[in-house]
DSSP file (Angstrom, degrees, kcal/mol; ACC not computed):
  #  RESIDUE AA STRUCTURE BP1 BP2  ACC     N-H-->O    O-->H-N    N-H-->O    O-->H-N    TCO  KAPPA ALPHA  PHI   PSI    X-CA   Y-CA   Z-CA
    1    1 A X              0   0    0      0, 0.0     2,-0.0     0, 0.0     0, 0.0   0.000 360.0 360.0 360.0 138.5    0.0    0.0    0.0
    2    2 A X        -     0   0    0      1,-0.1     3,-0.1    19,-0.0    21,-0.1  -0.257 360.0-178.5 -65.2 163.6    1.1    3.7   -0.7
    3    3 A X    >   +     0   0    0     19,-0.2     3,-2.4     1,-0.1     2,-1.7   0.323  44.0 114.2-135.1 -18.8    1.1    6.3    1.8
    4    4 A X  T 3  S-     0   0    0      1,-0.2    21,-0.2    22,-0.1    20,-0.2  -0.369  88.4  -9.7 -97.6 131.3    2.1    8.9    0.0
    5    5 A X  T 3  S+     0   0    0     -2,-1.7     2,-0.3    19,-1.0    -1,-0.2   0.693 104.1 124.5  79.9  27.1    0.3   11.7   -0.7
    6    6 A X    <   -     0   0    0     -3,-2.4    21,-0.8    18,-0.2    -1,-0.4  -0.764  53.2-129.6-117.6 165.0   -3.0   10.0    0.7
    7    7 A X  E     -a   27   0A   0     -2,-0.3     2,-0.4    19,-0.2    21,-0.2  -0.946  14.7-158.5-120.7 148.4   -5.5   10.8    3.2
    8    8 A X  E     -a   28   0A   0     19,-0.9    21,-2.5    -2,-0.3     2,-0.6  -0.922   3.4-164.4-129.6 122.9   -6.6    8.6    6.0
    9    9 A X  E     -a   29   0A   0     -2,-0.4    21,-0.2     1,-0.2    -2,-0.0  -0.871  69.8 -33.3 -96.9 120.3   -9.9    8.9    7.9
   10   10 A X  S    S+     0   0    0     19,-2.2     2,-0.4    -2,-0.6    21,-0.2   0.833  94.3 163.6  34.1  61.6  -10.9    7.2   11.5
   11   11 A X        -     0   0    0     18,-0.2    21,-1.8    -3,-0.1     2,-0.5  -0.807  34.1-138.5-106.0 139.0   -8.6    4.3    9.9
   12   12 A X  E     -c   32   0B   0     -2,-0.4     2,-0.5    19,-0.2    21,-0.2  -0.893  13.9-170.9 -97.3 111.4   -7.1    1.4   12.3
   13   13 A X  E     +c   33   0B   0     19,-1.7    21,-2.1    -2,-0.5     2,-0.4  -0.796  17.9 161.0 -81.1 131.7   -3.7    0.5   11.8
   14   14 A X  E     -c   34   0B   0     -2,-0.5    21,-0.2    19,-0.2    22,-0.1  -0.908  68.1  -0.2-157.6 127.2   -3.0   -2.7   14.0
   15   15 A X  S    S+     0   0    0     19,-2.4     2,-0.3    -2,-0.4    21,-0.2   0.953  86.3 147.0  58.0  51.4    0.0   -5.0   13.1
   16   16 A X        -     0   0    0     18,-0.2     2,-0.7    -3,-0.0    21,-0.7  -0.968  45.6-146.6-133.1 148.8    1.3   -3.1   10.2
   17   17 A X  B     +g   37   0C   0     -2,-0.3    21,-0.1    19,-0.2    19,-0.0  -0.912  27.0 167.2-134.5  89.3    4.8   -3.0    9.6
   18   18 A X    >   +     0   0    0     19,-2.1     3,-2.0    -2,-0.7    -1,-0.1   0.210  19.9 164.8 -83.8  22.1    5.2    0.8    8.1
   19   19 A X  T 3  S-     0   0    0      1,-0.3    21,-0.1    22,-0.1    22,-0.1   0.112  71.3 -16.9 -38.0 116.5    9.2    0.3    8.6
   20   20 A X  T 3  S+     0   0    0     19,-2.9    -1,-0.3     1,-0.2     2,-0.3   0.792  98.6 146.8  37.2  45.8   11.0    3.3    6.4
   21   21 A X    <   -     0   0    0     -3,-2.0    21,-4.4    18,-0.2     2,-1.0  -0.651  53.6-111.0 -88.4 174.5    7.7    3.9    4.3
   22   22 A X  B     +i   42   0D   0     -2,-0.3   -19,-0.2    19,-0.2    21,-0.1  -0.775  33.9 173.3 -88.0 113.1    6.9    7.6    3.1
   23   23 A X    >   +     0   0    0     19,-1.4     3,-3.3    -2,-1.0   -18,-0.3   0.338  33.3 153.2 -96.2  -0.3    3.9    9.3    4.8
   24   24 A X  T 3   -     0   0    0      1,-0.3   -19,-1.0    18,-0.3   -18,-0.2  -0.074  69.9  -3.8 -48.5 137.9    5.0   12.3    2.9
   25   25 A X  T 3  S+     0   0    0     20,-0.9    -1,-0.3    19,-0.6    21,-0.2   0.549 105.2 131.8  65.4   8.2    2.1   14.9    2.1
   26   26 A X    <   -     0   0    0     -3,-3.3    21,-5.6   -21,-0.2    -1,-0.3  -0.422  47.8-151.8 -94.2 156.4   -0.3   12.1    3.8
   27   27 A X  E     -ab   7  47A   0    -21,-0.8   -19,-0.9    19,-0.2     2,-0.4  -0.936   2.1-154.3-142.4 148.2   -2.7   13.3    6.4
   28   28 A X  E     -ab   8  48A   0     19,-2.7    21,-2.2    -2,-0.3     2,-0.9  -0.844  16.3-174.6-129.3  74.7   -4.1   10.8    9.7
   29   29 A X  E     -ab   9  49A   0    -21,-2.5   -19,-2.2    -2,-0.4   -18,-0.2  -0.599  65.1 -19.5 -85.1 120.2   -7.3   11.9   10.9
   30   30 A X  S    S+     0   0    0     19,-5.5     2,-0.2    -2,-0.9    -1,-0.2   0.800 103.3 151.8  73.8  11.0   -9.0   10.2   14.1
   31   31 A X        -     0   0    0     18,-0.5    21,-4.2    -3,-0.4     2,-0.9  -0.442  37.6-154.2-109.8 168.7   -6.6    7.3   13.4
   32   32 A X  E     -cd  12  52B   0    -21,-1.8   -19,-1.7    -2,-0.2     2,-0.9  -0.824   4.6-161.6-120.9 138.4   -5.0    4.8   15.5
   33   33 A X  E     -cd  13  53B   0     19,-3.8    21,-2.1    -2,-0.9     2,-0.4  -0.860  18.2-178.4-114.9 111.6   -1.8    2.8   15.2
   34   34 A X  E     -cd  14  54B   0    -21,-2.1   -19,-2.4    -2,-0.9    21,-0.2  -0.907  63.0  -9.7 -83.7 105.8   -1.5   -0.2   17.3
   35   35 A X  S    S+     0   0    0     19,-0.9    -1,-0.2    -2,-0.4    20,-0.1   0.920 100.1 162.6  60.0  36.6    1.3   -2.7   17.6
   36   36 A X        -     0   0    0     18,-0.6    21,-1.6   -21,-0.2     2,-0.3  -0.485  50.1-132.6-100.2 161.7    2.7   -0.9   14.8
   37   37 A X  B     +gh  17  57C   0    -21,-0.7   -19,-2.1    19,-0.2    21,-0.2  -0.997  34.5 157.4-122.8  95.6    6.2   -0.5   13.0
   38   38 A X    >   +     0   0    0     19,-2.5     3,-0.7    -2,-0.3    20,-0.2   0.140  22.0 157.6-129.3   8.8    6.7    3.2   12.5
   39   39 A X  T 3  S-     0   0    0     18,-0.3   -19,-2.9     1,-0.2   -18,-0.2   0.058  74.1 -17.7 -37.8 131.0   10.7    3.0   12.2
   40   40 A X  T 3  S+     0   0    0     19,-2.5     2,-0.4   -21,-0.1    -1,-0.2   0.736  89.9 177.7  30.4  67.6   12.5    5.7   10.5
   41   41 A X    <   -     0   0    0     -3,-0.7     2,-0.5   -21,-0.2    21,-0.4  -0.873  32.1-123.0-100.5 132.4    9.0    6.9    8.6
   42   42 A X  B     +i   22   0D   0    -21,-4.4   -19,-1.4    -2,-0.4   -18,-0.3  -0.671  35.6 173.2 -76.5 124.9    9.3   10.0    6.3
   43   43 A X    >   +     0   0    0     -2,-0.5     3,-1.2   -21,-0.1     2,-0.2   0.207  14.9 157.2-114.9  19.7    6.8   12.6    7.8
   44   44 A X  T 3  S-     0   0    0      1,-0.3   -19,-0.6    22,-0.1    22,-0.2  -0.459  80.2 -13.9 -69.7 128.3    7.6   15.2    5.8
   45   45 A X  T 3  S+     0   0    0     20,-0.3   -20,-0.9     1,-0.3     2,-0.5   0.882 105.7 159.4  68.7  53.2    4.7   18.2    5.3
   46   46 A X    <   -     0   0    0     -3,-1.2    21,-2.9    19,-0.5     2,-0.8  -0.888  35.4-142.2-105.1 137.6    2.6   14.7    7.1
   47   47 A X  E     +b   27   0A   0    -21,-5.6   -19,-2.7    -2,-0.5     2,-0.6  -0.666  23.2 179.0 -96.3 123.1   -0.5   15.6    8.6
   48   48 A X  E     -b   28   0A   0     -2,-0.8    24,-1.5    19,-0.3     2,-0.3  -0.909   9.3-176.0-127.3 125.8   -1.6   13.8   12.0
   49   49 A X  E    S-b   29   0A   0    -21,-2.2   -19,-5.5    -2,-0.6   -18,-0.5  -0.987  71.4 -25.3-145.6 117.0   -5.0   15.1   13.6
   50   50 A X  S    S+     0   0    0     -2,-0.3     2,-0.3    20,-0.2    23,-0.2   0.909  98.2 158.8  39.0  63.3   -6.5   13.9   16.9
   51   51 A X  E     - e   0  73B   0     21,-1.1    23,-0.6   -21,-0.2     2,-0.4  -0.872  27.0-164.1-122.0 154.1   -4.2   10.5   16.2
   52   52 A X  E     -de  32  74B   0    -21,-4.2   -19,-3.8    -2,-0.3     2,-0.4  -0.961   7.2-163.6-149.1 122.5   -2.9    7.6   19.0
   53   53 A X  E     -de  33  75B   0     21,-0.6    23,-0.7    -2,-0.4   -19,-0.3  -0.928  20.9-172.7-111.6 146.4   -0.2    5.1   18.3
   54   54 A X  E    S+d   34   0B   0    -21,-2.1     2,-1.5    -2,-0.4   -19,-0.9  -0.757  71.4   0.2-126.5 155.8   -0.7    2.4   21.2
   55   55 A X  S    S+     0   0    0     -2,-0.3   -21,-0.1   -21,-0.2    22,-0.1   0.065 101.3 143.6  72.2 -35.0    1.7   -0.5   21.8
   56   56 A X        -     0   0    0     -2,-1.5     2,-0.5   -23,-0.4    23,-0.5  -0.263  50.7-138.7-120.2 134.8    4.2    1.0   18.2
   57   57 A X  B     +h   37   0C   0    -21,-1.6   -19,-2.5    21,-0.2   -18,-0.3  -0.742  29.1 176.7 -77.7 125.0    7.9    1.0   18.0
   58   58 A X    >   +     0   0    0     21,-4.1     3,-0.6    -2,-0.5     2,-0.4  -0.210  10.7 167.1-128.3  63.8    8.2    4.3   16.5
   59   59 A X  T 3   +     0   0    0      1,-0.2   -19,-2.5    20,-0.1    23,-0.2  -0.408  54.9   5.5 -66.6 118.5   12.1    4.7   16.3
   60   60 A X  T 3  S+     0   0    0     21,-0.7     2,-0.5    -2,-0.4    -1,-0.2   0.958  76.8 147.3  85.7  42.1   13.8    7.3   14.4
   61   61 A X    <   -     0   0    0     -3,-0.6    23,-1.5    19,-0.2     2,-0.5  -0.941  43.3-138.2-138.4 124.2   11.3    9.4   13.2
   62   62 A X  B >   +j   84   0E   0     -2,-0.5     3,-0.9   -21,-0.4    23,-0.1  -0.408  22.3 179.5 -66.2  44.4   11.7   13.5   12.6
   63   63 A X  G >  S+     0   0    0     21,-0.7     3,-1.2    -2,-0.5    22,-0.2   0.702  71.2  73.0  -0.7 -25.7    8.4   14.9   13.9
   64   64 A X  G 3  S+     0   0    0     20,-0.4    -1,-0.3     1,-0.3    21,-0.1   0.631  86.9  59.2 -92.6  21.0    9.4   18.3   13.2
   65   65 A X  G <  S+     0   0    0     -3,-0.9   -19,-0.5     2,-0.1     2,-0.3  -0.222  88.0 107.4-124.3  49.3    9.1   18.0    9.1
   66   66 A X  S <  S-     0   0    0     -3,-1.2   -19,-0.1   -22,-0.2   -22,-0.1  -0.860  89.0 -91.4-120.7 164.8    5.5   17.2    9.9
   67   67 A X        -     0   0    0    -21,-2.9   -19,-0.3    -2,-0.3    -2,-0.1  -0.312  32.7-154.4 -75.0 158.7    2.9   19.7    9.1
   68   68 A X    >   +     0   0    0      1,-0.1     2,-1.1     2,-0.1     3,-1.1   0.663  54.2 110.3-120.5  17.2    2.2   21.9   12.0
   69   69 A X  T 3  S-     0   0    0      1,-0.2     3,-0.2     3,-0.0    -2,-0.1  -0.528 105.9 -19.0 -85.2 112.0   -1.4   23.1   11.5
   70   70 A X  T 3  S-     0   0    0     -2,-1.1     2,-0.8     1,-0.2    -1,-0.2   0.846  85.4-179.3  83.4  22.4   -3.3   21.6   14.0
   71   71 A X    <   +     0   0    0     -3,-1.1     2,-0.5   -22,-0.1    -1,-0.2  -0.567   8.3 165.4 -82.8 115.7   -0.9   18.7   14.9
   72   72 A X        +     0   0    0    -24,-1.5   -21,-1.1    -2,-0.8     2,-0.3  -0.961   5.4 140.9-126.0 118.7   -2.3   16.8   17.3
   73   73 A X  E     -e   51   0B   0     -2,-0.5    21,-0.4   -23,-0.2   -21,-0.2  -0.929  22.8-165.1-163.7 171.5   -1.0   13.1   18.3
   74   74 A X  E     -e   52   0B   0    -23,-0.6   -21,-0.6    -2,-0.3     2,-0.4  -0.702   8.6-148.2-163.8 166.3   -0.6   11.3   21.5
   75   75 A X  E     -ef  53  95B   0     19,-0.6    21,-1.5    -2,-0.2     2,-0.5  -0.948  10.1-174.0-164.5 131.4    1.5    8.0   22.3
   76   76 A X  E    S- f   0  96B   0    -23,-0.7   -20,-0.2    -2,-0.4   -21,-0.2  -0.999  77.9 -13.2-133.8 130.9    0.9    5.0   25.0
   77   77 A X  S    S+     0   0    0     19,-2.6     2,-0.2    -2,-0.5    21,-0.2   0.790 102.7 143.0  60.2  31.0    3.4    1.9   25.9
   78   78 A X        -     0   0    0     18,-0.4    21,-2.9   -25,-0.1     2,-0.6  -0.788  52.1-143.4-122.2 155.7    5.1    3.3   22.4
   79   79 A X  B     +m   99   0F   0    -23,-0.5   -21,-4.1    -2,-0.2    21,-0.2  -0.972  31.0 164.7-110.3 129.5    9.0    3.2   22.1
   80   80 A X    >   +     0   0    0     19,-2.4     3,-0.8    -2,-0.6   -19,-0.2   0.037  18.9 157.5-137.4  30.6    9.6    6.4   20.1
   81   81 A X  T 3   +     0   0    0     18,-0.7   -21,-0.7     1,-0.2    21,-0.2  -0.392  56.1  17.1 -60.8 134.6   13.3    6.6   20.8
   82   82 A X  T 3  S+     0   0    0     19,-0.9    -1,-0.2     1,-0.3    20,-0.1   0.131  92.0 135.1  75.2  -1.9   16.0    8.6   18.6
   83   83 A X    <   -     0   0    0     -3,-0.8    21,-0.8    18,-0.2    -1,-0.3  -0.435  54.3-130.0-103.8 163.9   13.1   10.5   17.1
   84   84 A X  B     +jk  62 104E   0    -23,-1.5   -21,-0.7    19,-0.2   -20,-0.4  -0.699  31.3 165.3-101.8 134.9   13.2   14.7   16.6
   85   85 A X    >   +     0   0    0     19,-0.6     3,-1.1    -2,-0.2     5,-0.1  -0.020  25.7 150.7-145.9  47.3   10.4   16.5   18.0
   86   86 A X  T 3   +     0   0    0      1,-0.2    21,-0.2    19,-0.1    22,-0.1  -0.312  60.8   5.7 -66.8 137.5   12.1   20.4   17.9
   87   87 A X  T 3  S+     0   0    0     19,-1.7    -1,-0.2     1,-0.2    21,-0.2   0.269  91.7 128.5  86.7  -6.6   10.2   23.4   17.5
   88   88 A X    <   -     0   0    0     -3,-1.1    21,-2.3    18,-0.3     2,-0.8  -0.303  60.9-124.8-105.0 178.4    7.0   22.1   17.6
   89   89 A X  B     +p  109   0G   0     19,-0.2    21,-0.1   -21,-0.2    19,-0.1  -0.823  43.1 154.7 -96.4  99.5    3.6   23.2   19.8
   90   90 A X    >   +     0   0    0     19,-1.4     3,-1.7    -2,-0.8    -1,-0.1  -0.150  13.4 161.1-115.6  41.6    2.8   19.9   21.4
   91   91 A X  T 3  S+     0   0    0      1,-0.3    21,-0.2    18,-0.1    19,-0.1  -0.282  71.2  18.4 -92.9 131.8    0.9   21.4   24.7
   92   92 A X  T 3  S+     0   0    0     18,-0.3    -1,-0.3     1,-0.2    21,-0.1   0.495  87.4 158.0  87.2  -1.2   -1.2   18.8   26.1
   93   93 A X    <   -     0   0    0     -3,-1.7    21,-0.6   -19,-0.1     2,-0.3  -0.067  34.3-139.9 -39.5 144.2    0.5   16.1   24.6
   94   94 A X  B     +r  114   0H   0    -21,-0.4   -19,-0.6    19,-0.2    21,-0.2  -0.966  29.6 163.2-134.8 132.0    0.2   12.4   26.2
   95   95 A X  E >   +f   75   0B   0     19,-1.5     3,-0.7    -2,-0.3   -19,-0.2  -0.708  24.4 174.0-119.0  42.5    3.2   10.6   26.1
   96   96 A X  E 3   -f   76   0B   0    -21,-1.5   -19,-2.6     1,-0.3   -18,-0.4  -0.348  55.2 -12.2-104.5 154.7    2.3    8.0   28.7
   97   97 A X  T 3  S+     0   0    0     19,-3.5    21,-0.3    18,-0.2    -1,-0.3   0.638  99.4 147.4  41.9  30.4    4.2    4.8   29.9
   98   98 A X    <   -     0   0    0     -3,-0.7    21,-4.0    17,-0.3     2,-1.0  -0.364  58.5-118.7-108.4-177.8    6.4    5.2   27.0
   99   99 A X  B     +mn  79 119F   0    -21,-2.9   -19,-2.4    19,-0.3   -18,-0.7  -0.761  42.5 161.2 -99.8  71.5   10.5    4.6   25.9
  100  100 A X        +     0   0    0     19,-1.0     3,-0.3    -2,-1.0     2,-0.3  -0.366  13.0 146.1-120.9  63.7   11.6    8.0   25.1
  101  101 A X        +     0   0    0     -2,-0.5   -19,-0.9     1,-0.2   -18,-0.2  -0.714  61.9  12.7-106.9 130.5   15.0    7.7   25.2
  102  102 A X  S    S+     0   0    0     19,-0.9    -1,-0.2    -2,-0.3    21,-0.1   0.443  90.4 144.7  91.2   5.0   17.6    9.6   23.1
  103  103 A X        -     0   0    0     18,-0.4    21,-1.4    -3,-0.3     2,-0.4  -0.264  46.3-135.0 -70.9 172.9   14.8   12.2   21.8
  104  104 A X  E     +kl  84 124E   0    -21,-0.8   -19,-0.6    19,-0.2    21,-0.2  -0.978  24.0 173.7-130.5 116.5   15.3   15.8   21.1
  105  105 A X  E >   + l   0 125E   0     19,-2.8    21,-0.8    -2,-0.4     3,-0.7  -0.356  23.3 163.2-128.7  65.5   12.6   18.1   22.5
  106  106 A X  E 3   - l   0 126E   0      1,-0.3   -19,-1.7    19,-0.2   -18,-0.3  -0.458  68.4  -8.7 -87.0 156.2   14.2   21.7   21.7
  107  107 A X  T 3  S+     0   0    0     19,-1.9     2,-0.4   -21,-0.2    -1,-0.3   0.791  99.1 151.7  25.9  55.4   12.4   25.1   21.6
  108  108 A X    <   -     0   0    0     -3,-0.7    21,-2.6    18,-0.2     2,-1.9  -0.924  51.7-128.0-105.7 129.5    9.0   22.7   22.0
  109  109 A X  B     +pq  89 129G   0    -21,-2.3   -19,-1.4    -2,-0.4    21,-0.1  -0.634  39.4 164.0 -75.0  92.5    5.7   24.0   23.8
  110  110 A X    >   +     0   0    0     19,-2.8     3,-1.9    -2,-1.9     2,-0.5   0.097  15.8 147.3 -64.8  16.5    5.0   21.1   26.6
  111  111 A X  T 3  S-     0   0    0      1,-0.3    21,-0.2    18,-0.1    22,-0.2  -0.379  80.1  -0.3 -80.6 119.2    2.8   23.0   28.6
  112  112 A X  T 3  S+     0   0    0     19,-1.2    21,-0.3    -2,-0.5    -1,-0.3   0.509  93.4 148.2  91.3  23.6    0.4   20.5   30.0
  113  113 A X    <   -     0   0    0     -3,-1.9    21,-1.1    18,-0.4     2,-0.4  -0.481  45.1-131.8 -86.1 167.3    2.1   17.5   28.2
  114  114 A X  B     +rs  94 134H   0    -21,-0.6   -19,-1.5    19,-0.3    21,-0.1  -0.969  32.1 169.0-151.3 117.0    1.8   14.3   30.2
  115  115 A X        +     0   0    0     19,-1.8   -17,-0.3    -2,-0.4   -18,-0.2   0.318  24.3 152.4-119.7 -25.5    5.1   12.3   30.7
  116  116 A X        -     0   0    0     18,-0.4   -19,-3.5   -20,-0.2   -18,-0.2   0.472  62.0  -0.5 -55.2 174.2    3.9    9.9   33.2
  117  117 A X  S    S+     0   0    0     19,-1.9     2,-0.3    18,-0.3    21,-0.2   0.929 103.4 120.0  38.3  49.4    5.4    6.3   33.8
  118  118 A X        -     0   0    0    -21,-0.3    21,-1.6    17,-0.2     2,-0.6  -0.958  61.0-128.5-120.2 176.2    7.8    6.9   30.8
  119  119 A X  B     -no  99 139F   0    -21,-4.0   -19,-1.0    -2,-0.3     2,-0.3  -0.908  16.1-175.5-131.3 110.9   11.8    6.9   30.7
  120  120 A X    >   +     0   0    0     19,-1.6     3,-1.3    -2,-0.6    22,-0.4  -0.456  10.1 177.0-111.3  48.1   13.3    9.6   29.3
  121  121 A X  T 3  S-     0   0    0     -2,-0.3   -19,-0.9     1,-0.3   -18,-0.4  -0.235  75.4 -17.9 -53.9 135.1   17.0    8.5   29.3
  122  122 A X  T 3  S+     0   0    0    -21,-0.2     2,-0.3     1,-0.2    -1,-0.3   0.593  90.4 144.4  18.6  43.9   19.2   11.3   27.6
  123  123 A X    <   -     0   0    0     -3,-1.3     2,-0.5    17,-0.4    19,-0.4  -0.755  46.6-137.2-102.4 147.2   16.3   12.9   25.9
  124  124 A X  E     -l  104   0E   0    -21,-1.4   -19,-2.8    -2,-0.3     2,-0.4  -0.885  23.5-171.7-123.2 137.6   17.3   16.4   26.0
  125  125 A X  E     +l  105   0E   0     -2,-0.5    19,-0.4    17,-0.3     2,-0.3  -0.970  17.2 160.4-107.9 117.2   15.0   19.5   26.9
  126  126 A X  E     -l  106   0E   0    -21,-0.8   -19,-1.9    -2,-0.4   -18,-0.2  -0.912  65.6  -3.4-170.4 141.7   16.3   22.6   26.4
  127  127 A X  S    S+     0   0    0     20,-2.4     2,-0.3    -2,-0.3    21,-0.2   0.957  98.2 144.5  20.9  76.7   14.5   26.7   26.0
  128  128 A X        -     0   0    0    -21,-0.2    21,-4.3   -22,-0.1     2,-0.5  -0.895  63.1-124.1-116.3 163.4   10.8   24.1   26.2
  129  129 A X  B     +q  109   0G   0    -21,-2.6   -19,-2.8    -2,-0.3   -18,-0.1  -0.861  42.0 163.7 -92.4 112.9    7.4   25.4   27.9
  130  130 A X    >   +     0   0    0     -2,-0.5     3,-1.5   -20,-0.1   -18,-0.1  -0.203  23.0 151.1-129.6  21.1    7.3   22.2   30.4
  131  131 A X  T 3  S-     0   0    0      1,-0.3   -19,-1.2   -20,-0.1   -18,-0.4  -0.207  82.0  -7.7 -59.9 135.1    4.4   24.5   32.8
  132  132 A X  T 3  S+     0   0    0    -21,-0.2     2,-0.3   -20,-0.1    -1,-0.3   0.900 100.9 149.3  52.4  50.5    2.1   22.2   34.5
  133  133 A X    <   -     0   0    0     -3,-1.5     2,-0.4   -21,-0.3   -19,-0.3  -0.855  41.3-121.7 -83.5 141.0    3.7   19.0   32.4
  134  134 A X  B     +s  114   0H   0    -21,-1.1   -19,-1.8    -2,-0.3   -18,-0.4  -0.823  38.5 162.4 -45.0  94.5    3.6   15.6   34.4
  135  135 A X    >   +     0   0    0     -2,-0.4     3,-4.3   -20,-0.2   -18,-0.3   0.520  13.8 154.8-126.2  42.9    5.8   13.4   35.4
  136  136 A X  T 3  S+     0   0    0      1,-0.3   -19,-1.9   -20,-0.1     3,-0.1   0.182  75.5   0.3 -25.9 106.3    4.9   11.6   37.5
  137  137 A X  T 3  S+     0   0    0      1,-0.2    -1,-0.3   -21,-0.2     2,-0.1   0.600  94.9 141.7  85.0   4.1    6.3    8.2   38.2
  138  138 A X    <   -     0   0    0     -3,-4.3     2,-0.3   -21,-0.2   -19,-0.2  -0.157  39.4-147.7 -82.7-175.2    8.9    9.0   34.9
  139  139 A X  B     +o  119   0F   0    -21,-1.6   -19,-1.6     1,-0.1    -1,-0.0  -0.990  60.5  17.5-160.6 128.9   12.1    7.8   35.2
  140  140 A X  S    S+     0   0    0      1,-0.3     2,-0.4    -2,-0.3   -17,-0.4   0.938  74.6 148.6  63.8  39.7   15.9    9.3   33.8
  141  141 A X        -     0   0    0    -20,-0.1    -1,-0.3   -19,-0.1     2,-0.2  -0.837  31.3-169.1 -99.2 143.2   14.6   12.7   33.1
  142  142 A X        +     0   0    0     -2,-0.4     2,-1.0   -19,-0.4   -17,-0.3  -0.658  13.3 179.6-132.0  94.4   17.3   15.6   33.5
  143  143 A X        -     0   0    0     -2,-0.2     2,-0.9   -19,-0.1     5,-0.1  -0.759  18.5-138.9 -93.6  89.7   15.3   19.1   33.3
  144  144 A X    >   -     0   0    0     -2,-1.0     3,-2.7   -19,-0.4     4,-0.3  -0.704   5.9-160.3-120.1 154.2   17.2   22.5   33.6
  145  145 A X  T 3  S+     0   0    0     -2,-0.9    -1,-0.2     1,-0.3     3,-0.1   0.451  90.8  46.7 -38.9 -32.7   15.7   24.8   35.4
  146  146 A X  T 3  S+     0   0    0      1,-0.2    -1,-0.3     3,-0.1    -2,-0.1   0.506 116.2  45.5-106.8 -15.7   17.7   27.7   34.0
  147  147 A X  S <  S+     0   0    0     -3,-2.7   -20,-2.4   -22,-0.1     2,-0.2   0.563 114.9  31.4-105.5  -1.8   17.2   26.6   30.3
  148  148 A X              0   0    0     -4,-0.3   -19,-0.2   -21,-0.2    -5,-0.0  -0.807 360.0 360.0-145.1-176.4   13.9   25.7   30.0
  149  149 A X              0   0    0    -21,-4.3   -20,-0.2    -2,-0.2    -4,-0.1   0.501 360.0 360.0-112.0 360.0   10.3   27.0   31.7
């Protein structure tokens, strides 16, 4: 199946092994990826609106060449480790019980973002909006004070 340059409505992805396809110019509305393969996926200009990966290795992945009107996504029990998520507004984001190790979250708005139960070994924060973010019960976080809010 193609991905690129399509749009996807209230779709369920479960057990699909999108490993280094191109999402490019593709839009994800309402949808959800479960137990999914999202390794080193091109998201450039990709649109993702009110969309939930459960369960999905999502390794290596630039988030910040995704489009950024209205980008809305969310992540549970997902390993999303190595992946870029710089610049972007991700307030209110849920990032829960995940593997978020080695990530980049630079000049990102977290405010209200939801961390909890995940481990966020050398994932670097640095000038982000982290007001009122959770983390409760995360694990290997290093947050400073003096570089970020």
């Amino acid at each position: 199946m193609e991905y690129l340059d399509q749009e996807f409505d209230n779709q369920n992805f479960v057990n699909v092994d999108f490993r280094g396809k191109s999402f490019k110019n593709a839009a994800f509305n309402g949808c959800r990826f479960e137990n999914c393969n999202l390794s080193n996926v091109e998201v450039t200009n990709t649109k993702f609106r009110n969309a939930i990966f459960v369960e999905s290795k999502i390794m290596g992945v630039n988030f910040s060449r995704c489009s950024k009107l209205l980008l809305d996504f969310g992540f549970s029990k997902c390993n999303i480790s190595n992946s870029i998520f710089s610049s972007l507004n991700l307030k209110g984001m849920k990032l829960v019980g995940c593997k978020i190790m080695d990530c980049d979250f630079e000049n990102c708005d977290l405010q209200q973002a939801n961390f909890e139960g995940s481990d966020l070994l050398n994932t670097i924060f640095s000038n982000t909006n982290l007001g009122a973010a959770s983390f409760l019960n995360a694990v290997n976080y290093r947050i400073d004070p003096r570089q970020n809010n």
